[in-house]
PAZAPA-4460 file (N, C-alpha, C; in steps of 0.05 Angstrom, whole numbers, plus 32768, in hexadecimal, padded with zeros to 4 digits):
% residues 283
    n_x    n_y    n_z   ca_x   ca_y   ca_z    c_x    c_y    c_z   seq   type   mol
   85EE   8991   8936   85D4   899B   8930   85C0   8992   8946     1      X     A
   85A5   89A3   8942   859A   899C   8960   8589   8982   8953     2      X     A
   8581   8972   896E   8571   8960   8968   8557   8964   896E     3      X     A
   8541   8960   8956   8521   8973   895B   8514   8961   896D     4      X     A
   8507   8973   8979   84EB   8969   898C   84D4   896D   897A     5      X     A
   84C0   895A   8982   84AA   8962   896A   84A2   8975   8976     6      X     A
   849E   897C   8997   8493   8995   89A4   849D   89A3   89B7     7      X     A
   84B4   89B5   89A9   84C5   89BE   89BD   84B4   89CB   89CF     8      X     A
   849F   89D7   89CD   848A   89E7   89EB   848F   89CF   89FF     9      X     A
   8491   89B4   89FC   8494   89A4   8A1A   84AB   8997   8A24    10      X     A
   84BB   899F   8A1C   84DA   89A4   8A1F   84DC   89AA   8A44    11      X     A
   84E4   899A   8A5B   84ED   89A8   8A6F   8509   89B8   8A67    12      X     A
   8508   89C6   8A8E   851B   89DD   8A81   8534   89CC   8A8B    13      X     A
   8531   89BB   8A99   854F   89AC   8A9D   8559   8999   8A83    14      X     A
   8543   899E   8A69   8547   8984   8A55   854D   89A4   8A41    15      X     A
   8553   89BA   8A43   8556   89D1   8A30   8573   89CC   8A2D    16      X     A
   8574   89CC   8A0F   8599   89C8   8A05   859C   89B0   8A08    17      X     A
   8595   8996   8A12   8599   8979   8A08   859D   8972   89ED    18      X     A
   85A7   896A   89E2   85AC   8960   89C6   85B5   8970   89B8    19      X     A
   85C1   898F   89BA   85C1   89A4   89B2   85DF   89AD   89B6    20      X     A
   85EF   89C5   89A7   860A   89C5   89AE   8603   89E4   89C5    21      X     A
   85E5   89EE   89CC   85E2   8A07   89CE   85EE   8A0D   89F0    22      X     A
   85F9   8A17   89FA   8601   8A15   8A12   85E6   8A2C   8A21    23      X     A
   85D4   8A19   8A38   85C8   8A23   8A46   85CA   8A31   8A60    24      X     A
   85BE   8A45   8A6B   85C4   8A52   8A88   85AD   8A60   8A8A    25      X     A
   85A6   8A4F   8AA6   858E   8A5A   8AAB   8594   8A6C   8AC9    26      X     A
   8587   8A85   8ACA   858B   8A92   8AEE   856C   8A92   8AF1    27      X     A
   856F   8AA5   8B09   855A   8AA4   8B1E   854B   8AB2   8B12    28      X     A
   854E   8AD3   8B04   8540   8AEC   8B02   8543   8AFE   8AEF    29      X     A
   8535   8B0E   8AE1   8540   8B20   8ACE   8558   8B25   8ADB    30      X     A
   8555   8B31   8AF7   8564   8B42   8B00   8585   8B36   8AF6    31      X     A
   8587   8B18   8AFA   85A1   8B08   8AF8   859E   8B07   8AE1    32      X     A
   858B   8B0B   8ACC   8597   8AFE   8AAD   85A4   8B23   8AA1    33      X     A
   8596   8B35   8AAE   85AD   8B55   8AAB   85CB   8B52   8AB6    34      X     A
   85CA   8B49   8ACD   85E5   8B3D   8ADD   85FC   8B34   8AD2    35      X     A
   85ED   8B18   8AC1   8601   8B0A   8AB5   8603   8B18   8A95    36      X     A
   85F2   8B1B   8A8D   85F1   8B31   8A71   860C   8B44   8A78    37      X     A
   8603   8B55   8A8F   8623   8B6D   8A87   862E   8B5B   8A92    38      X     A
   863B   8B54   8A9F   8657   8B49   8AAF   8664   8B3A   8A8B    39      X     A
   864F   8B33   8A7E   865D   8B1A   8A69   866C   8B31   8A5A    40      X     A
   8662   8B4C   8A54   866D   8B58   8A3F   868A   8B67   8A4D    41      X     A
   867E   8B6E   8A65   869C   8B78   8A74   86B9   8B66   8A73    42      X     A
   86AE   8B54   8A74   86C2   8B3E   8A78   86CC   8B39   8A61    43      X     A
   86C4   8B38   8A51   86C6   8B3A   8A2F   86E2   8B59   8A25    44      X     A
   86D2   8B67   8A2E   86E3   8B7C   8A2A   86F8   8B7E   8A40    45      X     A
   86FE   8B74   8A53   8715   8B6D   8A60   8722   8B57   8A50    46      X     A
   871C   8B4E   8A47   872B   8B36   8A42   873E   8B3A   8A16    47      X     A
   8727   8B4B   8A13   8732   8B5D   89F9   8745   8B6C   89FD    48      X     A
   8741   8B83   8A15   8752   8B93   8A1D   8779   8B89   8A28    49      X     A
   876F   8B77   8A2E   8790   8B67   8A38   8796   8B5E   8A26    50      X     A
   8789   8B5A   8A0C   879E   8B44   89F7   8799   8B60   89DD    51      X     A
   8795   8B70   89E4   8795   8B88   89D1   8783   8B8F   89BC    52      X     A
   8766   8B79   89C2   8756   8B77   89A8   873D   8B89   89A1    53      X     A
   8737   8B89   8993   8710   8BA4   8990   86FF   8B8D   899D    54      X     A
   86EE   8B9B   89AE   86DC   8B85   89C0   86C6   8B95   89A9    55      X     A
   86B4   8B7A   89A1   86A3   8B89   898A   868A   8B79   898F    56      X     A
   8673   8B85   8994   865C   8B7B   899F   863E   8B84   8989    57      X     A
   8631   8B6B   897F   8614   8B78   8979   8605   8B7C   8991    58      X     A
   85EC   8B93   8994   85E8   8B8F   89AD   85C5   8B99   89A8    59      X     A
   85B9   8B8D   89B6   859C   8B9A   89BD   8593   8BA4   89C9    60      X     A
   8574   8BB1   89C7   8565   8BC1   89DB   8552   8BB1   89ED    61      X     A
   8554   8B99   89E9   8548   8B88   89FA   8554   8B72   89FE    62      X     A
   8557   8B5C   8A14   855F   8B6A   8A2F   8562   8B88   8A33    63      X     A
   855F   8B98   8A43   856D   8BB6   8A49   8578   8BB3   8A5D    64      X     A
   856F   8BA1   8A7B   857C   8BAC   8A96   859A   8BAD   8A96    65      X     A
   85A7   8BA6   8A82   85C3   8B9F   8A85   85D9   8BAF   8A7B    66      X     A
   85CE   8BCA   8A72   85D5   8BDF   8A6E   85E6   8BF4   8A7E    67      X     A
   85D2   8BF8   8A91   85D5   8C0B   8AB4   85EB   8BF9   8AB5    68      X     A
   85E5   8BDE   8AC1   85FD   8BD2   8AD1   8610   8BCC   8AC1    69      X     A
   8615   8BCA   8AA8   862D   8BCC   8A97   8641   8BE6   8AA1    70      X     A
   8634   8BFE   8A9E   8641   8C18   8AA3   8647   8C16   8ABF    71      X     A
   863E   8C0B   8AD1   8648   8C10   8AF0   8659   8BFE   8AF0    72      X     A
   865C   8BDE   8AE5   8678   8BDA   8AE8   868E   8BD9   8AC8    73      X     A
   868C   8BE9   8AC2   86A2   8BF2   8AB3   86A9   8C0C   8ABE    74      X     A
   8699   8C1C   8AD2   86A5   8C3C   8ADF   86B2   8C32   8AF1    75      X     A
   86A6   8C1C   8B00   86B3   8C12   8B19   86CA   8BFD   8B12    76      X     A
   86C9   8BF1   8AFF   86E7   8BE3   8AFA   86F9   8BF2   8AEA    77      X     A
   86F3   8C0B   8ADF   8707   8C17   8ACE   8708   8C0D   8AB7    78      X     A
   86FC   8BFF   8AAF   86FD   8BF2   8A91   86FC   8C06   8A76    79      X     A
   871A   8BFE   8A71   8718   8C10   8A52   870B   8C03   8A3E    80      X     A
   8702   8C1F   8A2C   86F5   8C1A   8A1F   86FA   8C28   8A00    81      X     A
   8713   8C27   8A01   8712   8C37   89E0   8711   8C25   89CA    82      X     A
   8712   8C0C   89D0   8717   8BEF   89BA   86FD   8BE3   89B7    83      X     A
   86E6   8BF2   89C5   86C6   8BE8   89C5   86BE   8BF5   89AF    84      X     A
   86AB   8BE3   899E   8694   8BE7   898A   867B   8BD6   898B    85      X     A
   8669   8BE4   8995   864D   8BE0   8999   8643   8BDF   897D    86      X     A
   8630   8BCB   896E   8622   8BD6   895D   8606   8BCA   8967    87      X     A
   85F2   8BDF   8965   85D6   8BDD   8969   85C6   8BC7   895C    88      X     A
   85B2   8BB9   8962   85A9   8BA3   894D   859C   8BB2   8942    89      X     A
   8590   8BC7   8945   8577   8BC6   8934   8572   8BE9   8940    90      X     A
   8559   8BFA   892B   854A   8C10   8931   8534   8C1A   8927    91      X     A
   851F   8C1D   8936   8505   8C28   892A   8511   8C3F   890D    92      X     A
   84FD   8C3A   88FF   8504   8C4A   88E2   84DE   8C60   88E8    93      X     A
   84E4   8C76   88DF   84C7   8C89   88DE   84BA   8C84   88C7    94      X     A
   849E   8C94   88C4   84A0   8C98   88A9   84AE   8CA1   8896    95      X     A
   84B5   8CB1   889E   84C6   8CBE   8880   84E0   8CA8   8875    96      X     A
   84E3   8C8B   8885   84F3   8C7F   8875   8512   8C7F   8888    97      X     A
   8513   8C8E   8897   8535   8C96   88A7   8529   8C8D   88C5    98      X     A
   8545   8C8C   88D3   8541   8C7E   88F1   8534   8C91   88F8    99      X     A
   8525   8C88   8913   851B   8C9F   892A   852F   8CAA   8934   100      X     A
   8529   8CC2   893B   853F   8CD9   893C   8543   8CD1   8956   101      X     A
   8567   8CD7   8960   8567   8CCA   8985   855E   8CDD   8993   102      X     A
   8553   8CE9   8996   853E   8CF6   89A9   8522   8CE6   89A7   103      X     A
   851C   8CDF   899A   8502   8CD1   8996   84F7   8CB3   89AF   104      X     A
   84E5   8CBE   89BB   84DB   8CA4   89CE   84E5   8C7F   89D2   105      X     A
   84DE   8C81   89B4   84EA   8C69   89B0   8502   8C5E   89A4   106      X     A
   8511   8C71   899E   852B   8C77   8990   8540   8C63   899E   107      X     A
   854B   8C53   8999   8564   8C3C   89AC   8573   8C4F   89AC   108      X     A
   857F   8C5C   8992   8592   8C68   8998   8592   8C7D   89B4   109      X     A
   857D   8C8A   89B6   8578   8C96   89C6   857F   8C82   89E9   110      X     A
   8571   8C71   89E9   856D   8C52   8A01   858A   8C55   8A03   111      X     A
   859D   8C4E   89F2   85B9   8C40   89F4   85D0   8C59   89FF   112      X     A
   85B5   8C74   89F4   85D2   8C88   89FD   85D1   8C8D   8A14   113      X     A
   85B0   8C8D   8A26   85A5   8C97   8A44   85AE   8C7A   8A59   114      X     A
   85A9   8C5D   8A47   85AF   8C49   8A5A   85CC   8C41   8A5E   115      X     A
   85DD   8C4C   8A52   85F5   8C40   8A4F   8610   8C55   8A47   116      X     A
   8613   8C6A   8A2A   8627   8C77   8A2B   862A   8C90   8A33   117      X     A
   860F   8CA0   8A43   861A   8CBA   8A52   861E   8CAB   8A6B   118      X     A
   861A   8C95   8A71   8627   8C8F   8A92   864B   8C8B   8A91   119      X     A
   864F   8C80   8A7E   866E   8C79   8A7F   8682   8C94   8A8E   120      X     A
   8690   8C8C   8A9E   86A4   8CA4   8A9D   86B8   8CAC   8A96   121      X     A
   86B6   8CC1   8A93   86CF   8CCF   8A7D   86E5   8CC3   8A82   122      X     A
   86F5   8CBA   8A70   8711   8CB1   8A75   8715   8C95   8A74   123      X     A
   86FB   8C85   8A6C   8705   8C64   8A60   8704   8C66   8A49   124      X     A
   8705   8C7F   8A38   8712   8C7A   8A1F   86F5   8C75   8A06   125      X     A
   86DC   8C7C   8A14   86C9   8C6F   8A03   86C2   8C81   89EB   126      X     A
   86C9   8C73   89CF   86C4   8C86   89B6   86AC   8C84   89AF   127      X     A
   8695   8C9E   89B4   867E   8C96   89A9   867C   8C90   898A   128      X     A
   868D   8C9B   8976   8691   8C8E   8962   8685   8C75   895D   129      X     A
   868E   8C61   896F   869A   8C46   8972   867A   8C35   896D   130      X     A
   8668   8C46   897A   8651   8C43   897E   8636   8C40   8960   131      X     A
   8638   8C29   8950   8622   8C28   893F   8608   8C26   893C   132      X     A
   85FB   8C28   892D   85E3   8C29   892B   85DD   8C22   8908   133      X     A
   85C7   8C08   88FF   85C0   8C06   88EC   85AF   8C22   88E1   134      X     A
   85B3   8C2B   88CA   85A9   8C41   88C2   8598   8C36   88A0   135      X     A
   8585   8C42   88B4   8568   8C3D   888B   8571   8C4E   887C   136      X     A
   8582   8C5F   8874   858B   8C69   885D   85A6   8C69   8856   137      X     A
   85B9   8C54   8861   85D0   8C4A   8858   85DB   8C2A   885D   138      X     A
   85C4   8C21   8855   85C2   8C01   885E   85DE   8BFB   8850   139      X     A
   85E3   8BE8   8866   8608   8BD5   885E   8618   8BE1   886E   140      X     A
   8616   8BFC   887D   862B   8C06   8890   8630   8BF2   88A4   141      X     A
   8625   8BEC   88B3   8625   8BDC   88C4   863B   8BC2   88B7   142      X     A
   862E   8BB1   88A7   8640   8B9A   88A1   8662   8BA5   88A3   143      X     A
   866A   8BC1   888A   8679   8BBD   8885   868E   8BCD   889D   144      X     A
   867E   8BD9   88B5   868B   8BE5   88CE   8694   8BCA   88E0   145      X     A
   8683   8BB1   88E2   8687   8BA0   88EA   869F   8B9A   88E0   146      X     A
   86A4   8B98   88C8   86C3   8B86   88B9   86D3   8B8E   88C5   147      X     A
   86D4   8BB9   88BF   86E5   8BBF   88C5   86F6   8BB8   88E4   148      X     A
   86DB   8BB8   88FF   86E4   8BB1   8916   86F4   8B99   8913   149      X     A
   86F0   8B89   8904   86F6   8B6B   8908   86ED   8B52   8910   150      X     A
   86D0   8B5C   8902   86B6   8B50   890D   86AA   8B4C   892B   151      X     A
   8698   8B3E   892E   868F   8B3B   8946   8695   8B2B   895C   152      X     A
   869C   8B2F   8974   86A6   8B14   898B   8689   8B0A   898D   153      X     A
   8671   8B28   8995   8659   8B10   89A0   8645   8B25   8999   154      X     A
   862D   8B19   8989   8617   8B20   8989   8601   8B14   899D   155      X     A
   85F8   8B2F   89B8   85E4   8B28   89C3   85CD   8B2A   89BA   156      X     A
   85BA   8B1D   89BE   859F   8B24   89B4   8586   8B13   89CB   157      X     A
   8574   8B1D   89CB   855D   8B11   89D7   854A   8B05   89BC   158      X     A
   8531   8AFB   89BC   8529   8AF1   89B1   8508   8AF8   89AF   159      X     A
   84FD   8B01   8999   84E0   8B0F   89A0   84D0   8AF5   899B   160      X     A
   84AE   8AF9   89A4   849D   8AE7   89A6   849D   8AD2   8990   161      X     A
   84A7   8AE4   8970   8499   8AD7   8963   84B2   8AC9   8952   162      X     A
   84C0   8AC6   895E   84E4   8ABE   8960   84FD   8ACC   894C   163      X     A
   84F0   8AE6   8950   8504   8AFB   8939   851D   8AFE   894E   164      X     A
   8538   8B09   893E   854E   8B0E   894F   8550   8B27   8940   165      X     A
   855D   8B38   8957   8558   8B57   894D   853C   8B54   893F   166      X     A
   853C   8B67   892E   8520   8B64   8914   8523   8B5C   8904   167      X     A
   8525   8B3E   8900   852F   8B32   88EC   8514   8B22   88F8   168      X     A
   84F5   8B25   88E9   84DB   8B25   88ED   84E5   8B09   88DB   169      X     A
   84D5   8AF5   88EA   84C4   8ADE   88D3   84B8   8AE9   88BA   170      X     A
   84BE   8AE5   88A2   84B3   8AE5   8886   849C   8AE0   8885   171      X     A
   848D   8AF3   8874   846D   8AE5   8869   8476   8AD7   8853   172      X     A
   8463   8ABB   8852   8467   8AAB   8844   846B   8AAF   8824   173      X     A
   8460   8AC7   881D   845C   8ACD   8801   8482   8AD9   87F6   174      X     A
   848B   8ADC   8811   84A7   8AF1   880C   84BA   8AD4   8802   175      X     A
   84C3   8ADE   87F5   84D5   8AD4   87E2   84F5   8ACC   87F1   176      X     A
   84ED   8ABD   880B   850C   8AC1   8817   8502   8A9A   8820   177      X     A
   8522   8A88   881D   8526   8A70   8828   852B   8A69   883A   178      X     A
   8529   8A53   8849   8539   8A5B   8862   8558   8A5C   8861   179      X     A
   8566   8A58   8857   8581   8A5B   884A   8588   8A77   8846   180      X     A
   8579   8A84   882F   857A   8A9E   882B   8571   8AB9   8843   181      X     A
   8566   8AA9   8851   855B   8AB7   8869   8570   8ABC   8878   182      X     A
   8582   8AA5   887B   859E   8AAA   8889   85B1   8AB5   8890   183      X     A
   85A8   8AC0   886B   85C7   8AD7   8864   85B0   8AED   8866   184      X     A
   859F   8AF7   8874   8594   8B0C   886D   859E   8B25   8873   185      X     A
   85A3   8B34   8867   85B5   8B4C   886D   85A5   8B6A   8875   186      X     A
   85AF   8B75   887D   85A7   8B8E   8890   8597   8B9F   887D   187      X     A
   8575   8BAA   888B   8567   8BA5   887A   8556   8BBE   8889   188      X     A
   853E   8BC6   8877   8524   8BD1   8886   850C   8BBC   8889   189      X     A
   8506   8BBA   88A1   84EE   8BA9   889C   84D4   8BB6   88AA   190      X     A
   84C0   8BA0   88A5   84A4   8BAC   88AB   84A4   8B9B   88C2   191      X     A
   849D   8BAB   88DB   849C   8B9A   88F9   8484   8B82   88F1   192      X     A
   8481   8B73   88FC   8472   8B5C   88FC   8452   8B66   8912   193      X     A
   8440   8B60   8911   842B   8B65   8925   8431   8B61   8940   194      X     A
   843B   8B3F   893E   8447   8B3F   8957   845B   8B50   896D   195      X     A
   8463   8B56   895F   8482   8B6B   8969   8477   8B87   896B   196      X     A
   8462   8B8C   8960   845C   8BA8   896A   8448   8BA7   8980   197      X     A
   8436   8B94   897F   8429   8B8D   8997   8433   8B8F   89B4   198      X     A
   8451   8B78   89AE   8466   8B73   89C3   8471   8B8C   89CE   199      X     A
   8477   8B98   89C2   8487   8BB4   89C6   8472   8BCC   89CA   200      X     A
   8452   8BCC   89C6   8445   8BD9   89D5   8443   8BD2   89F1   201      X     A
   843E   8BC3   89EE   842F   8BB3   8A0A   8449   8BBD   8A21   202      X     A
   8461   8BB4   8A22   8478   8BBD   8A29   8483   8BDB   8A2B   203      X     A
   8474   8BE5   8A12   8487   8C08   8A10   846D   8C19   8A10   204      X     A
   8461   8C1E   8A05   844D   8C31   8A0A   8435   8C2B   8A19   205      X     A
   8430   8C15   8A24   840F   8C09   8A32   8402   8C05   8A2F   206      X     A
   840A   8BF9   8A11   83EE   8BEF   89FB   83E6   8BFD   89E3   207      X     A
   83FB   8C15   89DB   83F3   8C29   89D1   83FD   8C1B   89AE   208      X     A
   83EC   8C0A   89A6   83FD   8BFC   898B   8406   8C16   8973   209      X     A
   83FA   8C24   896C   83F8   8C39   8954   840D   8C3D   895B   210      X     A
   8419   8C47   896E   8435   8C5F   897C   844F   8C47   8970   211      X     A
   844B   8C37   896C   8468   8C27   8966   846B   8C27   8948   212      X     A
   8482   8C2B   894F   848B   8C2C   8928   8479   8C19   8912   213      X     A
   8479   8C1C   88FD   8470   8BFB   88E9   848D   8BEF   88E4   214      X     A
   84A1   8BFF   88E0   84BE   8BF8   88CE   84D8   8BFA   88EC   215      X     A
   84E5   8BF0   88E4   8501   8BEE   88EA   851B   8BE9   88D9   216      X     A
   8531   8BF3   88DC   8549   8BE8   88CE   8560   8BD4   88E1   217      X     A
   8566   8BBE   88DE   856E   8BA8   88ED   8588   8B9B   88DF   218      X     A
   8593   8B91   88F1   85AC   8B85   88E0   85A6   8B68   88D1   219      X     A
   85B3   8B5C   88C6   85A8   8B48   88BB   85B1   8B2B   88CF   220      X     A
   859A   8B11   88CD   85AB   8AFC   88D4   85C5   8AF0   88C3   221      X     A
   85D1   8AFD   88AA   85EB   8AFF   88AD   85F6   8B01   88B9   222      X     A
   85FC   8B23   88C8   8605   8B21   88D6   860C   8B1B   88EE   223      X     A
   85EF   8B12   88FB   85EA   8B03   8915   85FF   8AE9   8913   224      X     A
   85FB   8ADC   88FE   8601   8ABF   8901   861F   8ABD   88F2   225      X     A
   8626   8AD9   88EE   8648   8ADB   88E6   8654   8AE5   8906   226      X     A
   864E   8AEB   891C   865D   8AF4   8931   866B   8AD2   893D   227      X     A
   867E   8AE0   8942   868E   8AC6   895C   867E   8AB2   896C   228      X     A
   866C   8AC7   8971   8658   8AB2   898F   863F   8AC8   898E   229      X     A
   8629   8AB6   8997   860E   8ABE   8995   860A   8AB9   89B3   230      X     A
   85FC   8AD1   89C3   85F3   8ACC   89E4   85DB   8ADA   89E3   231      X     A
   85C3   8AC4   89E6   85AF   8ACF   89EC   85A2   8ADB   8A03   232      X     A
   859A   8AED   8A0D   8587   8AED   8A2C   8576   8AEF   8A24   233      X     A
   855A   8AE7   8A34   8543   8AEB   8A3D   8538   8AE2   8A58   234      X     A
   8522   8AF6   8A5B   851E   8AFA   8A71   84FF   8B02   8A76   235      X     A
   84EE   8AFB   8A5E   84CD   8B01   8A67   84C6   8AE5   8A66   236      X     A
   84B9   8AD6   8A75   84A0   8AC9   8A74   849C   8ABE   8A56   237      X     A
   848B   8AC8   8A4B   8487   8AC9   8A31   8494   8ABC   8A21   238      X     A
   84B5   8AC2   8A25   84C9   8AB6   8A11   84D0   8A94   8A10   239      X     A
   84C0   8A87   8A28   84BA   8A62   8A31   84C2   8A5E   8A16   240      X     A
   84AC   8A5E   8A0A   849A   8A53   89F3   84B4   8A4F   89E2   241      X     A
   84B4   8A62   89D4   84CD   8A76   89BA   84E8   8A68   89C2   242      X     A
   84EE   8A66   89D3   8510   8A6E   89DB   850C   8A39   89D3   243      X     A
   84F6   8A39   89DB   84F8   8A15   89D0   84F8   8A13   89B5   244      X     A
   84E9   8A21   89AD   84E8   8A26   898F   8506   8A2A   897E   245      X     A
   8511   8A38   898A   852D   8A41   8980   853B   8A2C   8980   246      X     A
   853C   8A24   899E   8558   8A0D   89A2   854C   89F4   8998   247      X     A
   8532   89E8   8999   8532   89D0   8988   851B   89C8   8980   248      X     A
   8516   89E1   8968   8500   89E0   895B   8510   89DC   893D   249      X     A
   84FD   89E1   8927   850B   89DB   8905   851C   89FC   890C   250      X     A
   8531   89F7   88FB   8544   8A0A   88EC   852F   8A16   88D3   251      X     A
   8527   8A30   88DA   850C   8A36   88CC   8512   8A57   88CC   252      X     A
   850B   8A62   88AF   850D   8A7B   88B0   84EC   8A86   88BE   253      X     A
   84DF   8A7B   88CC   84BC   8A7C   88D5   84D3   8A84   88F7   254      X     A
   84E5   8A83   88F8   84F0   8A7F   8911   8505   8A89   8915   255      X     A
   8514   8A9D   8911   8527   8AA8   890C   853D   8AA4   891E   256      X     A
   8535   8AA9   8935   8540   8A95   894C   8550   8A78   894F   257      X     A
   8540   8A71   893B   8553   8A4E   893A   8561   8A4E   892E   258      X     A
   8565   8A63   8918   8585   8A5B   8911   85A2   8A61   8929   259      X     A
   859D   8A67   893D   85B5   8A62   894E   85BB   8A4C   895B   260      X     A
   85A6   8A32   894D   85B1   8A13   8942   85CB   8A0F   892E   261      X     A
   85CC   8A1C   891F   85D4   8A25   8909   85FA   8A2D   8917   262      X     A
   85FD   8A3A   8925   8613   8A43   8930   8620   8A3B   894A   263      X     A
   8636   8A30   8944   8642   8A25   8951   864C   8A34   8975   264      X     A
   864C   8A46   8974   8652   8A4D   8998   8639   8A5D   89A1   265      X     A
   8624   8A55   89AF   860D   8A63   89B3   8607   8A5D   89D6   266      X     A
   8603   8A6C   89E4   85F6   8A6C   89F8   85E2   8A81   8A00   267      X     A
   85CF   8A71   8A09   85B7   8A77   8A0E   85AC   8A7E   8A2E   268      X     A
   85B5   8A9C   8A3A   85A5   8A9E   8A58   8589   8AA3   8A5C   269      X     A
   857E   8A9C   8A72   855F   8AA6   8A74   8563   8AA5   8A8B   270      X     A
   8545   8AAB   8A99   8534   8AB5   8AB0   8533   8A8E   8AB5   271      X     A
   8534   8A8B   8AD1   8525   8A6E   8ACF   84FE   8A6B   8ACB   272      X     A
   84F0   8A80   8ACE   84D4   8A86   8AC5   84DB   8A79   8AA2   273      X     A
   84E9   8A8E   8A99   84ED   8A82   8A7B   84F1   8A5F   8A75   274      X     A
   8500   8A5D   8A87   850B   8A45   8A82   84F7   8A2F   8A8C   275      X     A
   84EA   8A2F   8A99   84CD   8A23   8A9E   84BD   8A27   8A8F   276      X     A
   84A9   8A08   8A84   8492   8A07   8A76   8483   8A20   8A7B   277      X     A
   8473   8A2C   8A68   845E   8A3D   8A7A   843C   8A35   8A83   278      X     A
   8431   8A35   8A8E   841A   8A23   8A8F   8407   8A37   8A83   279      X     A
   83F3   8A27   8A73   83E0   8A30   8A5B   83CC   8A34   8A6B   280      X     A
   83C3   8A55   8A6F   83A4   8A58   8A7E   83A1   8A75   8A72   281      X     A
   8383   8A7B   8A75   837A   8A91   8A6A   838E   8AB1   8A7E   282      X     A
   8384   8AC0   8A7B   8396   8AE0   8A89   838F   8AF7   8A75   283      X     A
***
């Protein structure tokens, strides 16, 4: 278990993962934390592929750069792919209650099919089938597609400001969830948090807050914290703060993030910007 700092914000980044079982890796640049992002999953699915197994991945829309270069070296190494299952963390839900349609701007599904499965080339075997997506009007698919694969080798995830994984949003206090119970939380619709729509304007439309969903459907930290291995990237600035909070702050459903204290094979990449204090001034 980790051992707490009373203030993980002053944590150096050479003292990140001390006392902790979390295995740290810090690079130079986004550019290297996309780098090492695909190369880890390629390698993964090589290493499935020779011992005959389903390479089975939760995966997100943030990080993204690691998408493109996933598909260039799996065209360029030949890497089959008919034993791959992707499942999506998470997807904007509309009003009417159902995902955004994948044509839609902000649609992942849409992101995952332009960044990643019309590049593949014909002939590694890739079943779009294979390819999930949590859905707001048949919540539990997901869990029980996972079983069928044979669960998860590795859920990637990044980590939002306000330390949600996928959208698995910090609780308002009045909500009726423990931190225990928070644990098993299972694949769900939720109401985005202020923070996270802020984040995801500022980033996706240019400030344009109204244009971002209120709701999403997300997998649960169930099943985050039921996969084989947990690998985080990040790669903004921003994430300093959060990403201390996680590794050795309280085990707190206010933090959703810290439960990958909680699980035993976890590594954690960043930007070295991330991995540096950030210094406190106005902007």
């Amino acid at each position: 278990m980790t051992e707490k700092i009373k203030d993980p914000g002053l944590i150096k980044s050479e003292d990140l993962g001390k006392g902790t079982h979390i295995k740290i890796r810090i690079v130079k640049d986004r550019e290297e934390v996309s780098d090492v992002f695909a190369r880890t999953i390629a390698d993964k699915i090589i290493e499935n592929n020779r011992d005959g197994r389903n390479s089975t991945f939760i995966m997100p829309v943030g990080p993204t750069g690691q998408y493109r270069k996933l598909a260039s070296i799996i065209n360029r190494e030949k890497i089959k792919l008919s034993k791959l299952y992707f499942f999506n963390m998470d997807e904007y839900v509309g009003k009417d209650g159902k995902n955004l349609p994948a044509d839609h701007p902000f649609s992942f599904t849409r992101f995952v099919n332009e960044e990643f499965l019309s590049l593949i080339d014909k002939g590694l075997g890739l079943k779009r089938e294979n390819f999930h997506v949590p859905d707001a009007q048949n919540l539990g698919h997901i869990g029980k597609t996972i079983e069928k694969a044979g669960g998860i080798d590795i859920c990637f995830a990044g980590i939002g400001l306000n330390g949600h994984v996928a959208f698995n949003e910090p609780p308002d206090p009045y909500e009726n969830w423990t931190d225990e119970s928070f644990s098993r939380a299972p694949e769900r619709v939720v109401k985005l948090a202020t923070t996270t729509k802020a984040t995801n304007a500022i980033f996706g439309t240019g400030g344009d807050l109204k244009s971002v969903p209120d709701y999403a459907v997300t997998i649960g930290m169930d099943d985050i914290l039921g996969s084989r291995q947990i690998q985080v990237f990040l790669d903004w600035p921003w994430q300093s703060r959060i990403v201390r909070e996680a590794i050795h702050g309280t085990v707190t459903k206010f933090c959703p993030a810290s439960y990958i204290q909680t699980h035993k094979n976890v590594v954690v990449t960043m930007a070295g910007y991330v991995a540096r204090r950030h210094p406190q001034k106005p902007e």
